[in-house]
TIDOGU-849353 format. One record per residue (C-alpha): x, y, z; residue in three letters. Coordinates in steps of 0.02 Angstrom, whole numbers, plus 50000, padded with zeros to 5 digits. Layout:
XYZAla/...
***
This chain:
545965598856383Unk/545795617356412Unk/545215630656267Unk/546465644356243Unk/545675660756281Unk/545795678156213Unk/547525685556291Unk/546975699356441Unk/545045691856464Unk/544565680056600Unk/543145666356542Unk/542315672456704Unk/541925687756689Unk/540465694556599Unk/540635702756401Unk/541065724756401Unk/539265734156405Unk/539575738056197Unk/539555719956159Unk/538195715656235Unk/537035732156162Unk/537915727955986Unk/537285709756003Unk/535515714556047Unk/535505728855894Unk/535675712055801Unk/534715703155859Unk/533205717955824Unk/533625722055648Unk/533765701955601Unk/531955699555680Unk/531335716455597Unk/531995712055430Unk/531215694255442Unk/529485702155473Unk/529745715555314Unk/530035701455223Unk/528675689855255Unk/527605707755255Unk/528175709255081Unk/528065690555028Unk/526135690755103Unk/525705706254995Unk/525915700354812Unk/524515708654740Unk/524785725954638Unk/524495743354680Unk/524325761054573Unk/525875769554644Unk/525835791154610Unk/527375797954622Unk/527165816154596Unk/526885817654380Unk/527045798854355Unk/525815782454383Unk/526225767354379Unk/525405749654454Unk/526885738654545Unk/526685723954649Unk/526655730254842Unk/528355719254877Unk/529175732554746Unk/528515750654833Unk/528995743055004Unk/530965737454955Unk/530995756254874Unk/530415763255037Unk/531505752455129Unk/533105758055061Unk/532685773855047Unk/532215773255247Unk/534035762355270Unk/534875778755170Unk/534255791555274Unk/534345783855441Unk/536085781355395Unk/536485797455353Unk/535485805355507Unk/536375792855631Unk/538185795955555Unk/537805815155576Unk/537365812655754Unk/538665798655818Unk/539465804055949Unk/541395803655940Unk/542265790356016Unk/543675794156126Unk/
***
């Protein structure tokens, strides 16, 4: 019994250049987002955070999800300024 395939690709010919790259961007941010977390997990213990008038003390898994996002935000905003269109 055969599998149907897409319409217009042949099984034997290798995937477009894009799917391949978008695979491997995967791939990258799924093994860098395991190691934040186990970073974060392994550092429990709290820290005296200043942020400019205000102190506080916050367990280390806290001050790295806040910089996290705010790192996610911007390099969104910085790579959505400087995409390329598509044609």
């Amino acid at each position: 019994m055969t599998v149907p395939s897409e319409p217009g690709l042949d099984p034997g010919t290798p995937e477009p250049r894009g799917n391949r790259r978008r695979d491997v961007r995967l791939v990258v941010t799924g093994i860098l987002f395991a190691l934040g977390v186990w970073f974060a997990l392994a550092n429990t213990q709290e820290v005296k955070i200043r942020f400019w008038l205000v102190t506080t003390r916050t367990p280390v898994v806290s001050a790295l999800a806040i910089t996290a996002a705010l790192g996610i935000g911007i390099g969104l905003l910085v790579g959505r300024r400087f995409r390329r269109p598509q044609s």
